[in-house]
PABA-23061 format. One record per atom (N, C-alpha, C, O): x, y, z negated; residue in one letter. Coordinates in steps of 0.1 Angstrom, whole numbers, plus 5000, padded with zeros to 4 digits. Last residue first. Layout:
BEGIN
XYZa...
***
This chain:
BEGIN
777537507489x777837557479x778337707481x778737777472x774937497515x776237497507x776437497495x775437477489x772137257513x772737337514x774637357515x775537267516x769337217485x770237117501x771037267508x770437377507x767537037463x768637157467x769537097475x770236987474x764637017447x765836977455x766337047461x765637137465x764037067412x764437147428x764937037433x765536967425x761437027388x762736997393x763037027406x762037017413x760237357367x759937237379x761637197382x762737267381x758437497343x759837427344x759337327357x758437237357x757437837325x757537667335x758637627341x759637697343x756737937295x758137887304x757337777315x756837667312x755438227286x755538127291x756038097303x755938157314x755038467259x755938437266x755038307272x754138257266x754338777241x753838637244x754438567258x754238637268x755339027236x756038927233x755838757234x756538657230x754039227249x753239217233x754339097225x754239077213x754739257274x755239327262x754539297250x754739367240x755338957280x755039037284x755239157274x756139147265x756938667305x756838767290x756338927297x756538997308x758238367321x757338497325x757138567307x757138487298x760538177330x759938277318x759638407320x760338517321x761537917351x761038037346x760638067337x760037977332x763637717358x762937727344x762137877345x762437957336x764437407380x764437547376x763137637363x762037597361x767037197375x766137247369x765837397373x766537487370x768137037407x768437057396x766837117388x765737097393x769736777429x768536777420x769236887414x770536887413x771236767458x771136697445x769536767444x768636787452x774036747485x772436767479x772336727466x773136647462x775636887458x775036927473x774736817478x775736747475x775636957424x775536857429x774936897446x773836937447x776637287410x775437187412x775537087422x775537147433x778437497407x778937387400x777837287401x777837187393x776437777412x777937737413x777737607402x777037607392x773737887416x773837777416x775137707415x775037587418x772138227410x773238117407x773537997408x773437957396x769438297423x769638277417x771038157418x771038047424x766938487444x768238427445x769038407433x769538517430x763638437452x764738487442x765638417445x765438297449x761138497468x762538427467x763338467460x763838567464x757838547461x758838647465x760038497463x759638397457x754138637469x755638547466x756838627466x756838747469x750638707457x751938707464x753138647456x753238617444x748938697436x748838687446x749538667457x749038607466x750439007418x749138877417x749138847433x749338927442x753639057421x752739127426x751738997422x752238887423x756439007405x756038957417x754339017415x753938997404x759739007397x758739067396x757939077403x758239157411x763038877380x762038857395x760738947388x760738967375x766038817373x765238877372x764238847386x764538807397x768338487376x767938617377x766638677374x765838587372x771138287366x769838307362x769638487370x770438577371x773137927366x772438077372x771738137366x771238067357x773337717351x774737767361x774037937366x774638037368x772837597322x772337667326x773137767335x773637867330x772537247314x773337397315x772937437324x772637377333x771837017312x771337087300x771837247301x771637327293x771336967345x771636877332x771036987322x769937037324x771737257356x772537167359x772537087348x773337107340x769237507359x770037437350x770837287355x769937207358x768337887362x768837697368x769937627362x771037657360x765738097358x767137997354x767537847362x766937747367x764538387362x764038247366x765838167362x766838217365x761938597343x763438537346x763238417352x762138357352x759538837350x760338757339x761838747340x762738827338x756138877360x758038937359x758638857346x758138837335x753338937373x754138797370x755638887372x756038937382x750439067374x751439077376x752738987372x752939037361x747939017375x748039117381x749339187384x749639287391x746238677381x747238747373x747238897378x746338907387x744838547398x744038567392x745338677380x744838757372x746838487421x745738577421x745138647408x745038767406x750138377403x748538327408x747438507410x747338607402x753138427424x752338477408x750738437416x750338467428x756138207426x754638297430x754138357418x754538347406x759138207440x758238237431x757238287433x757038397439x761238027457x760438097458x759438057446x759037947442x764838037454x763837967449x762438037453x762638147450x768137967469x766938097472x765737977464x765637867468x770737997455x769837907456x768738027456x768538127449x774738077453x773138097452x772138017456x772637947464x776938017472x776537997459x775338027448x775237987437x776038027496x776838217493x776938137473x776938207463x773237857495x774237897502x774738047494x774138137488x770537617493x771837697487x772737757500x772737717512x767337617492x768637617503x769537677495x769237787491x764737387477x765437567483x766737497485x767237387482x761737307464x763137287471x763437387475x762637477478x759437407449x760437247450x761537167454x762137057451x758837687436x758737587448x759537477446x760537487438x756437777408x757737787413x757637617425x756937517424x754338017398x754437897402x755937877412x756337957421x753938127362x754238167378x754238027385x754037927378x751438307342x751938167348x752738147360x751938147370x751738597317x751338507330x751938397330x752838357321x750338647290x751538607295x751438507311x751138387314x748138897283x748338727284x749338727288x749538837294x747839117290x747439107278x747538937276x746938887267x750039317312x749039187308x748839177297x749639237290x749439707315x749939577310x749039487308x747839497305x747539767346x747439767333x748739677324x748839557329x747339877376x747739797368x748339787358x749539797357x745540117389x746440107386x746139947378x745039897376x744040357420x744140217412x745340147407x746140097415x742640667418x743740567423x743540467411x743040477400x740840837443x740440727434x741640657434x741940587443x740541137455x741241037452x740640967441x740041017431x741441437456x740341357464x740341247464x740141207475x742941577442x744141457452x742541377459x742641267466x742541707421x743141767429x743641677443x744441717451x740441507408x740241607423x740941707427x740541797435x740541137406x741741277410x741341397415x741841427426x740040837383x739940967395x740741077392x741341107382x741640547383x741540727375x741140777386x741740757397x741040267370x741040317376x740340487372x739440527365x742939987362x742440107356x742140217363x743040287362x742939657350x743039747357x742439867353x741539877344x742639447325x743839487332x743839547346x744739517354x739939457313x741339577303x742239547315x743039647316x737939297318x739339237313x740339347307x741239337299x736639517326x736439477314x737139387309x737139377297x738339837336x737339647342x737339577328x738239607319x737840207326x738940017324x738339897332x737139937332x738240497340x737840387336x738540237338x739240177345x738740827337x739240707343x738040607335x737240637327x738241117345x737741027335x737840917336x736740867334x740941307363x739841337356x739341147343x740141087336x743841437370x743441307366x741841337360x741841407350x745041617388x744141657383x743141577380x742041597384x746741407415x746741587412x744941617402x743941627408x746841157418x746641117404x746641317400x746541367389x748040987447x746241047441x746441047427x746040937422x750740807435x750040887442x748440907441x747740837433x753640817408x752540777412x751640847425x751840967424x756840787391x755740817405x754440757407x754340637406x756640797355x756840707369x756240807379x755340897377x757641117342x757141017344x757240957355x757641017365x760141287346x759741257333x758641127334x758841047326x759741467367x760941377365x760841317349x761841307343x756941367390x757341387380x758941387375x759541287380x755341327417x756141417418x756841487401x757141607399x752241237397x752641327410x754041347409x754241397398x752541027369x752141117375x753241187391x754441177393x751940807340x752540837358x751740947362x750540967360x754440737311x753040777317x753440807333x754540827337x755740537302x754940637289x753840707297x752740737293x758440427317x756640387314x755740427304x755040347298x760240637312x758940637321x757740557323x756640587327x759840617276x760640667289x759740667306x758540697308x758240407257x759740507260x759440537278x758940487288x754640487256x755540377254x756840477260x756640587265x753240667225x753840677237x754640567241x755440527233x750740527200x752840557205x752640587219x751840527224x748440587173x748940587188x750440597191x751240677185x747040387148x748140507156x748340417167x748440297170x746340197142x745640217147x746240337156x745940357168x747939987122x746740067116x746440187123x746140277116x749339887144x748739797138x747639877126x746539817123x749340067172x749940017160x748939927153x747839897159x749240027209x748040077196x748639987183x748439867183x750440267234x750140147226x749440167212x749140267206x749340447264x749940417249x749540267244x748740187248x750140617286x750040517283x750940457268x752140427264x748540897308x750040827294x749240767293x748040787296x748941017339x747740927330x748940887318x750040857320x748741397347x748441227353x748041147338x747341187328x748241647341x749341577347x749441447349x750541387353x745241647330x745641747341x747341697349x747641717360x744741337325x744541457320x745041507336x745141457347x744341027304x744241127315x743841247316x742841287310x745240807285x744740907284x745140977297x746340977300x744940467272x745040517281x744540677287x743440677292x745740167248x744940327252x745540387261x746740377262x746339817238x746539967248x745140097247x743940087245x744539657219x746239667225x746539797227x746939877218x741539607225x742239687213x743539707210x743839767200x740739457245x740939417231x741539487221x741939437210x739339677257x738639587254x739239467242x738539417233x741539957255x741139867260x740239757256x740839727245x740340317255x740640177243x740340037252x739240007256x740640607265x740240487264x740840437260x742040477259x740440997265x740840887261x740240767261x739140777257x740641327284x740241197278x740541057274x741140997283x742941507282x741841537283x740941407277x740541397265x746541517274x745341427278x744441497273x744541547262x749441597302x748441627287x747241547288x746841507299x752541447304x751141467304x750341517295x750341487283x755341407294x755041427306x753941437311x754041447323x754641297259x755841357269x755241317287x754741207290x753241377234x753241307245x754641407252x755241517252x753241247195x753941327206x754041297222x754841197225x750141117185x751541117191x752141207199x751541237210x748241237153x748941247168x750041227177x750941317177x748740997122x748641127135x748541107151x748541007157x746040867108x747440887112x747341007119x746341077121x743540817093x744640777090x745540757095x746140657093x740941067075x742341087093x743340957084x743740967072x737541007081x738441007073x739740957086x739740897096x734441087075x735341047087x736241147077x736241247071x731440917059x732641047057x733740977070x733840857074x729540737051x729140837066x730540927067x730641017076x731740477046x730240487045x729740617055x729640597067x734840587060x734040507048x732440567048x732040687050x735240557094x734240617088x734340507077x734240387079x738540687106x737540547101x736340597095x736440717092x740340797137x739540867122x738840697120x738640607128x743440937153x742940797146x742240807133x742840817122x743841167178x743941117163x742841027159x741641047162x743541277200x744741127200x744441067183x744740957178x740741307204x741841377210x742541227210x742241117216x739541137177x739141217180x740641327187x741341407180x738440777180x739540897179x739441017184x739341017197x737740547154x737540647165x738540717168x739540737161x737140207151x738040327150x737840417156x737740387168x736139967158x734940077151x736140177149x735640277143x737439747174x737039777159x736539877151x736539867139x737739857200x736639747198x736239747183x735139737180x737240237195x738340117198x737340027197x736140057194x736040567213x736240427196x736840327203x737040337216x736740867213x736840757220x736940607211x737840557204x736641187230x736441127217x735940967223x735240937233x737641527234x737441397238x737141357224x737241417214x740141787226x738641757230x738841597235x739941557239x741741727194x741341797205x740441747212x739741657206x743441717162x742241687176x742441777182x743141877180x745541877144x745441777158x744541767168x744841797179x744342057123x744842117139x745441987150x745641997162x741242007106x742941917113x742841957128x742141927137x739442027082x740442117087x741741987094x742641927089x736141957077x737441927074x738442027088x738142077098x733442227075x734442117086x735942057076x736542137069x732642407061x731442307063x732242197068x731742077068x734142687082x733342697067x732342537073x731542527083x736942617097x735742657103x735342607085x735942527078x740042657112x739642657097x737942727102x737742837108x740042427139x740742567131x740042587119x739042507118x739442227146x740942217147x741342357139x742442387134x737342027125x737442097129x738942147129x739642137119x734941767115x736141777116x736541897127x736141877138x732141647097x732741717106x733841757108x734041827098x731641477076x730641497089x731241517101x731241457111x732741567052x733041467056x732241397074x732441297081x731341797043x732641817056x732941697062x733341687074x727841777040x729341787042x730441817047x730441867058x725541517060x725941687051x727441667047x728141567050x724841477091x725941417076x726241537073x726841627079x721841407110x722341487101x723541477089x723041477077x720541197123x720441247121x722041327113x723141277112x718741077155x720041087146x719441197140x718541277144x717140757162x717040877165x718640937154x719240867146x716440507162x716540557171x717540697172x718440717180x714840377139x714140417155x715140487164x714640527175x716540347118x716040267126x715340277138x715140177146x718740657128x718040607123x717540447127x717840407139x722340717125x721340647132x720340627123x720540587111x724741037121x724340907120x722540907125x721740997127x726641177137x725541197133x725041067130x724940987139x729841437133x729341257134x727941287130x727741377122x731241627154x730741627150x730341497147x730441417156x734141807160x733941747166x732541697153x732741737142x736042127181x735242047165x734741927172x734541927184x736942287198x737842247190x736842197176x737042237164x735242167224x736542217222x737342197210x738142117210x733541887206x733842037218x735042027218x735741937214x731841597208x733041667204x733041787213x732541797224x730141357185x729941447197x731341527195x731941527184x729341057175x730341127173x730141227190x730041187202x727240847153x727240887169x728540977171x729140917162x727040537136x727440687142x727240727154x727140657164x726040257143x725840357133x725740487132x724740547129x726440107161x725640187161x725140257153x724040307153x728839967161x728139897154x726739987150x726039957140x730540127176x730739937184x729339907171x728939787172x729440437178x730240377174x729840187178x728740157183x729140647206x728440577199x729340447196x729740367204x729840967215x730140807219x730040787208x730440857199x730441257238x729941177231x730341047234x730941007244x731741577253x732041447248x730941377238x730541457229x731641867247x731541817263x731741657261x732141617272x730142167238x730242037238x730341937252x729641917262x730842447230x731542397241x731142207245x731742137253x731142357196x731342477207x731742407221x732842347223x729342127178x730142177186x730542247199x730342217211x725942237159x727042127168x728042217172x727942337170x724342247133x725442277138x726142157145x726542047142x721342147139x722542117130x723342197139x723142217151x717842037136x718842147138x719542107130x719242067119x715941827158x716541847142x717941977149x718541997160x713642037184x714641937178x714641937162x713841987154x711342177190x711142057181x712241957176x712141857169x713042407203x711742287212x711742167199x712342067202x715842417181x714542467191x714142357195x714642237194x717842437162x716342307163x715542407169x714642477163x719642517173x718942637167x717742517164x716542557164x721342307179x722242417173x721242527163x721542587152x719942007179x720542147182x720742217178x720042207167x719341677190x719941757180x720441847186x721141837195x716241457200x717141587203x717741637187x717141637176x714141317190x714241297202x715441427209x715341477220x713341337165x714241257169x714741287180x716041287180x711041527163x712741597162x713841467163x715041497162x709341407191x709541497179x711241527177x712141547185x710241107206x709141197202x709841277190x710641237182x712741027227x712541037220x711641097215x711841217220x712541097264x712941067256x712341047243x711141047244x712740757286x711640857279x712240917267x712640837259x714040667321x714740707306x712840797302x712140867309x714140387338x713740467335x713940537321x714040467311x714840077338x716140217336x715540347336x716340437334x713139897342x713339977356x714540067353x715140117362x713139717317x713239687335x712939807344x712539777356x713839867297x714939767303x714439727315x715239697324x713740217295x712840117301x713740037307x714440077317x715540397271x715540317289x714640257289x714740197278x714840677255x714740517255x714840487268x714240557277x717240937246x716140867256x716340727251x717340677245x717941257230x718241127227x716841047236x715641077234x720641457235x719241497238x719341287235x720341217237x723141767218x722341577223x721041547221x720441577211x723842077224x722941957216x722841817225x722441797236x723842417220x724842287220x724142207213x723642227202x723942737237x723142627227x724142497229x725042487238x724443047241x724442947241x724142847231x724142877219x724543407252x724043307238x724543177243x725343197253x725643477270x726943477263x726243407248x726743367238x724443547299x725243447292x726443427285x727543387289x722543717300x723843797296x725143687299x726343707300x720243637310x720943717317x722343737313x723143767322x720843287305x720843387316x720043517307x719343497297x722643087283x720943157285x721543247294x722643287291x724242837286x724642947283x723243017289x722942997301x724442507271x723642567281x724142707275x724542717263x726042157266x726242257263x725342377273x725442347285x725741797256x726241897264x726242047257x726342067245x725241467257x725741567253x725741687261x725841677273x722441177253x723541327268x723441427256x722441477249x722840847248x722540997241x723441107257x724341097265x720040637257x721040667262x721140797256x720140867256x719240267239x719040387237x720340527244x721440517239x719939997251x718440107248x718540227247x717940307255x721839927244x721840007258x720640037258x720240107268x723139837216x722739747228x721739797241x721039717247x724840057216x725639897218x724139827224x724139767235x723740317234x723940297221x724340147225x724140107237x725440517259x724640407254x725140337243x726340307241x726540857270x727140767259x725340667255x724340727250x727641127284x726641067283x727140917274x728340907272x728341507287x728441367282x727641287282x726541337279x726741687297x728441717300x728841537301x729341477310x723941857307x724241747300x726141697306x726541677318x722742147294x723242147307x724341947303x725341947297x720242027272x721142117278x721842077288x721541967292x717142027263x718041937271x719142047273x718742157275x714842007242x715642077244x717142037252x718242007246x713041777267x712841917257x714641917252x715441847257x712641707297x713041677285x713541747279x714541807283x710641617328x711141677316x711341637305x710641557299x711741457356x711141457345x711541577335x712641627334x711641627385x712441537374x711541547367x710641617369x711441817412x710741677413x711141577397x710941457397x712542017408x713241927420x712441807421x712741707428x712742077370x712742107385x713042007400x713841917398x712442037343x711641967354x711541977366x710641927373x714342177330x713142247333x712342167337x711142207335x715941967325x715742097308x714342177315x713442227308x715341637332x716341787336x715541877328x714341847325x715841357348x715041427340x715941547335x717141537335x714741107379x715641217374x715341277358x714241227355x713640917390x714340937390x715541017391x716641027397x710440967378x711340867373x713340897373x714040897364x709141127392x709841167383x711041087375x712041127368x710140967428x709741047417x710341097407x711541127406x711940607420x711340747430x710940807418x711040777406x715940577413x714240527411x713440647419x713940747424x718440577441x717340607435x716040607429x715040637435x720140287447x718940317449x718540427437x718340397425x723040117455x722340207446x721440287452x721840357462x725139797454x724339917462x723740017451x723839987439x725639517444x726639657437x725839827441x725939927434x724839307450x725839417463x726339497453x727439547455x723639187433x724339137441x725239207449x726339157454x722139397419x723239317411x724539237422x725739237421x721439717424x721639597431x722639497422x723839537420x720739927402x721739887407x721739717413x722139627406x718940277403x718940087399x720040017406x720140057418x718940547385x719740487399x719640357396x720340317386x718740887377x718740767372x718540687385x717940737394x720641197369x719941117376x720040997376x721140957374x720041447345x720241307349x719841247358x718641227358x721041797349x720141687351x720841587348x722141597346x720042167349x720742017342x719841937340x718741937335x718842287370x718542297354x718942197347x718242127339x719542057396x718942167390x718342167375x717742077370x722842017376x721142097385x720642027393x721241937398x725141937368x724642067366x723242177366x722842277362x724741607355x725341687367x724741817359x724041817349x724941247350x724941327346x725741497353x726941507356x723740937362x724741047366x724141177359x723041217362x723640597356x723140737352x724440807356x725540777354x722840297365x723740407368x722740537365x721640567369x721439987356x721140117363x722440147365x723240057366x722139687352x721039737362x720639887364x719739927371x724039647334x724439637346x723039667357x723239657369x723839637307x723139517312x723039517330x722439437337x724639897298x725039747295x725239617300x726039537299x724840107327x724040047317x724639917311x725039837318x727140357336x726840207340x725840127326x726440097316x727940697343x727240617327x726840437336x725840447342x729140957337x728540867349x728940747342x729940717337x729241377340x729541207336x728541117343x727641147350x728741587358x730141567346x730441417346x731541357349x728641697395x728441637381x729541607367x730741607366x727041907411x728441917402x728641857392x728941907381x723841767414x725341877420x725741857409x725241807399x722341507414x723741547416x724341687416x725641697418x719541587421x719841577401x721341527406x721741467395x718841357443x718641447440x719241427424x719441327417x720341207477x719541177465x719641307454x720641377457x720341017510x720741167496x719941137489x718941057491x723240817512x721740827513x721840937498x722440947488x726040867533x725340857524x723940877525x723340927534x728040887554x727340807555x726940757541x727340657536x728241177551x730041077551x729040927543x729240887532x725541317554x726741317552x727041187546x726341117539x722541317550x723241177548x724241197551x724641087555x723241407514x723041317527x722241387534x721541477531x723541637492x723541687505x723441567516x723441607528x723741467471x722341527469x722441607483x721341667486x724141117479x724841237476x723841327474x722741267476x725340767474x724540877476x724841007471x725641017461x727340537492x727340667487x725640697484x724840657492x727040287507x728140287497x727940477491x728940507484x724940227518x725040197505x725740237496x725540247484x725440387547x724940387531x724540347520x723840407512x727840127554x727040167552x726440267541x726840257529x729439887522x729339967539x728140077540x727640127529x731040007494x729939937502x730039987516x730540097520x734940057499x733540097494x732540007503x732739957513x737139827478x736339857493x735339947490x734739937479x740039837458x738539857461x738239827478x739139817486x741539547433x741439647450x739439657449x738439597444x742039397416x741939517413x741139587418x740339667414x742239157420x743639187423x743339297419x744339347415x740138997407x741538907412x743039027410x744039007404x737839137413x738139097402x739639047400x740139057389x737539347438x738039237436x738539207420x739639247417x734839567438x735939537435x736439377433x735739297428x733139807463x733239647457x734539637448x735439707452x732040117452x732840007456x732739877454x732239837444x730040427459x730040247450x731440177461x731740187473x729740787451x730540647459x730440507451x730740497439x727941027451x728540907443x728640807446x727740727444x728341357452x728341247459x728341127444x728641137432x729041667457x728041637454x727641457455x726541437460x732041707464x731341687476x729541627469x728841557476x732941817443x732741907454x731941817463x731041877469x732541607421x732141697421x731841787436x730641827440x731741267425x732741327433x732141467429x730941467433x732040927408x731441117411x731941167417x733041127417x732040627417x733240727413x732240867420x731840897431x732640257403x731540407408x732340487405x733140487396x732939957412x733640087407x732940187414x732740197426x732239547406x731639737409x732439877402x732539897389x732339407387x732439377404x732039487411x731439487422x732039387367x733539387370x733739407386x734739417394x729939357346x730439217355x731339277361x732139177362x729839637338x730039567332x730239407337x730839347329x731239897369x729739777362x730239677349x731339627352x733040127358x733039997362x731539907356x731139867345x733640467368x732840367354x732940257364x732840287376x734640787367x734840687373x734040587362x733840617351x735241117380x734641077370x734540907373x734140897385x735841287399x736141347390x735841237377x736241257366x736741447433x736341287429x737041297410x738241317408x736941627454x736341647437x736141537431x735341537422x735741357481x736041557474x735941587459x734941567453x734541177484x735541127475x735741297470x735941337458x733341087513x732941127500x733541117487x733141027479x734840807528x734340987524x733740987515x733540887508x738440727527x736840677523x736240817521x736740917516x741640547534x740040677535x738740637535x738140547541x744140447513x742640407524x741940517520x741740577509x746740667509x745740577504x744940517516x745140557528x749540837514x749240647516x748240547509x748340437506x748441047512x748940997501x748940807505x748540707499x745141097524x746541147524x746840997511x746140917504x742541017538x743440887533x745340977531x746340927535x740741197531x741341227543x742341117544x743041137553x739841087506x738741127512x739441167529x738641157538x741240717493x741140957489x740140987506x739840907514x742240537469x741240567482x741640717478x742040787469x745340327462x744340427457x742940467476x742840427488x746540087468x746740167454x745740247453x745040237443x746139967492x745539927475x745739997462x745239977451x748040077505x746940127504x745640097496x744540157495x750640027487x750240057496x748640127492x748240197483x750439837450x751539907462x750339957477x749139917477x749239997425x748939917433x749339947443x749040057448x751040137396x749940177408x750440067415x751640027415x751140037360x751840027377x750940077380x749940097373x751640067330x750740077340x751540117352x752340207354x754939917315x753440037313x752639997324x752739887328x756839757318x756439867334x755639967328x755540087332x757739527307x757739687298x757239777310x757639887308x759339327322x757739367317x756939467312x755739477312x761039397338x760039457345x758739377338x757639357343x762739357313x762639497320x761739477328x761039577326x763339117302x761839187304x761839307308x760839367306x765239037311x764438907313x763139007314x762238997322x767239237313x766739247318x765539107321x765139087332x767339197273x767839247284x767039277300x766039347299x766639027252x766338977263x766939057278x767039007289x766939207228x767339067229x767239007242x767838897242x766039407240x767739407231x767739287233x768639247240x763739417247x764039447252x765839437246x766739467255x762639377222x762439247229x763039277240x763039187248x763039607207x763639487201x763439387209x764139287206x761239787221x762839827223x763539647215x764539597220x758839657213x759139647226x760439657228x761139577234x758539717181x759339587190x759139567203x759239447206x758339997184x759639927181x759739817185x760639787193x756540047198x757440097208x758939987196x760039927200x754039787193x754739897190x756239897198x756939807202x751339637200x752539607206x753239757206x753139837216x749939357183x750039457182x751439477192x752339387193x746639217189x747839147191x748839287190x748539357200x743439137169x744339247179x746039207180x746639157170x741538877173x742638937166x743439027175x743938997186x
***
């Protein structure tokens, strides 16, 4: 059950509770110090890690325990360990932790079918990595993934690549275009690459098409598709099916129940539905297609924009706007939210379907998800973070947010940066109500009572209230906000309490969705008054 958490009753739990939940309403935090982010020169009070240049594109192993990050300029693709607990990255030691198509630079093992990559794809089942790039002759490069280390290996040979010409040693695959987007069907057989190719000499023809592969589940090897399954394009060249695709194509993604496929450009966006083998085809109609300017064959909505992104419930959205498919027709049931302090390029859906999170060229907004599916801005600066903003939180590494990605709990989030060479790491609203742990005795003095409050590891963030109660009354209370993992003392009111004595202390941790929990321990309290 999706748990809904609209800007109205955030402002309503926020009236009634005052500062109990001001630092639950945070939106997405960045991770204090050098847990917050990596960057390639460690500017910006991050940890230094090489190969990070152009760092454009991000995906999390489906076990949680791995963060991969593209790096365009430096031709590269960095593996991290991640701590499930707290967020935090390390990269692998050694080269393990990179391969690049220029190694063994910034201790990488080189590898081929990298330059300038778009997208970057983690298999279902957590045993490959697909990197989608420019060249030679647009490529995929395909990558086995150590389960235990997280490491990455090039498959050999043709295996481990496939590209529109076959150059560099790749496989070939018919009408392939320069591949932008990549997107696995639900159960990860089948991998679709979107894209777009502009023909030499003049380049000004171009083609736009999704090229459609089977993975080989034990090695990740990709074959694609026979005949006109095996590819949708613009001119059904090389044996594709021909359809009008989208200008500029730079997005795909395959609906939670594999029905549809949804490709997006600049300003259209396209649905293809599934056959039993595999393969897509073709929704006549407008109901098919959706278009920002008045295009002949498309529904007409100047909202969208580029991206395209489904929720756990089969919702799609194309830009910010919220489409449902009856039977094959894509249908608009709301609008676009008004963003303030960021523009968004790409969009995610967290795993339960709560929060969305869009990144762009001014850093990251943070939205909430209504109850029929619209998007909100949350108020004021927790609506979104960016660089040196007066409109959104501070944040660092976030100059020219590229493709972020979620951990599969949904409570971290990690955005690349390549204005900022940077991988920064953020904290997600809880989607549970933390647990805090409170100490057993504390020192009064100044009329206050120092209590120490913890928040468990396994949390990402613990803020509430803490109270002290004399009998049934309640002599103090303050705000607290405490990091996973770490303590803090709060100083809280203790006038009119028994020296030495006993009293109650009560915390109430809450979060924005309004799910609340109280723990309650007895203090001994030794001291002044």
């Amino acid at each position: 059950m999706r748990i809904v958490a609209t800007i109205a009753a955030a402002a309503g739990a926020l009236a009634l509770c005052g500062d109990a939940l001001a630092a639950s309403v945070d939106g997405a935090l960045q991770l204090p110090g050098k847990a917050g982010c990596s960057s390639s020169a460690g500017a910006d009070g991050c940890t230094e890690v090489a190969g990070l240049d152009g760092a454009a594109v991000a995906a999390v192993s489906p076990d949680g325990r791995n963060v991969y990050v593209a790096a365009r300029t430096a031709d590269a693709l960095v593996s991290f360990r991640r701590d499930p607990a707290s967020g935090r990255l390390t990269r692998l030691a050694g080269t393990g932790g990179c391969v690049s198509a220029g190694g063994p630079g910034d201790d990488c093992e080189p590898g081929h079918g990298l330059d300038y990559v778009y997208d970057l794809a983690v298999s279902p089942d957590g045993r490959n990595v697909y990197v989608a790039s420019s060249g030679p002759g647009g490529t995929i490069a395909v990558l086995a993934r150590d389960p235990a280390t997280g490491g990455l290996t090039q498959l050999e040979g043709a295996d481990g690549c496939v590209s529109r010409t076959g150059e560099g040693g790749c496989g070939f695959a018919r009408g392939m275009p320069t591949p932008r987007a990549l997107a696995f069907s639900p159960d990860g057989k089948l991998l679709y690459a979107a894209g777009f190719y502009v023909f030499p000499p003049n380049y000004v023809t171009r083609v736009q098409g999704v090229v459609v592969f089977a993975r080989d589940p034990e090695t990740g090897a990709l074959e694609q598709l026979a005949g006109a399954a095996g590819c949708v394009e613009d001119g059904g060249r090389d044996g594709c099916t021909a359809q009008d695709m989208p200008f500029d194509l730079s997005a795909v993604a395959a609906s939670p129940d594999g029905g549809h496929v949804l490709a997006g450009g600049s300003f259209q966006a396209r649905a293809l539905g599934t056959t039993a083998t595999g393969g897509l085809v073709p929704i006549g109609g407008t109901g098919g297609c959706v278009a920002s300017s008045a295009t002949a064959g498309c529904t007409h909505d100047p909202q969208i924009a580029p991206g395209i992104a489904y929720a756990p419930d089969g919702m799609a959205y194309l830009g910010l706007v919220p489409y449902v498919f009856e039977g094959s027709v894509l249908r608009k049931i709301g609008n676009a939210p008004r963003l303030q302090g960021v523009g968004v390029a790409t969009l995610l859906v967290d795993p339960r379907g709560d929060w969305a999170y869009g990144s762009g060229v001014g850093g990251v907004a943070v939205l909430s998800r209504g109850g029929t599916g619209t998007l909100a801005q949350l108020p004021g600066e927790a609506g979104c973070l960016a660089v040196s903003s007066i409109v959104c939180r501070d944040a660092r590494a976030l100059e020219t947010a590229g493709k972020a990605a979620l951990s599969p709990d949904g409570r971290h989030l990690y955005v690349p940066a390549s204005g900022s060479n940077a991988i920064a790491i953020l904290a997600t609203p809880d989607a549970t109500a933390p647990a805090v742990g409170l100490a057993k005795s504390a020192r009064v003095a100044g009329g206050k009572a120092a209590i120490r409050v913890s928040c468990p590891a396994t949390e990402t963030r613990c803020s509430g209230t803490l109270a002290l109660l004399a009998g049934a009354k309640a002599v103090g209370q303050a705000a607290f906000a405490v990091w996973g993992g770490s303590s803090q003392v709060v100083r809280v009111g203790a006038r009119g309490v028994t020296l030495p004595g006993k009293a109650t202390a009560r915390a109430t941790a809450s979060d924005l969705h309004g799910n609340t929990r109280v723990t309650a321990v007895t203090v001994r309290l030794a001291g002044r008054p």
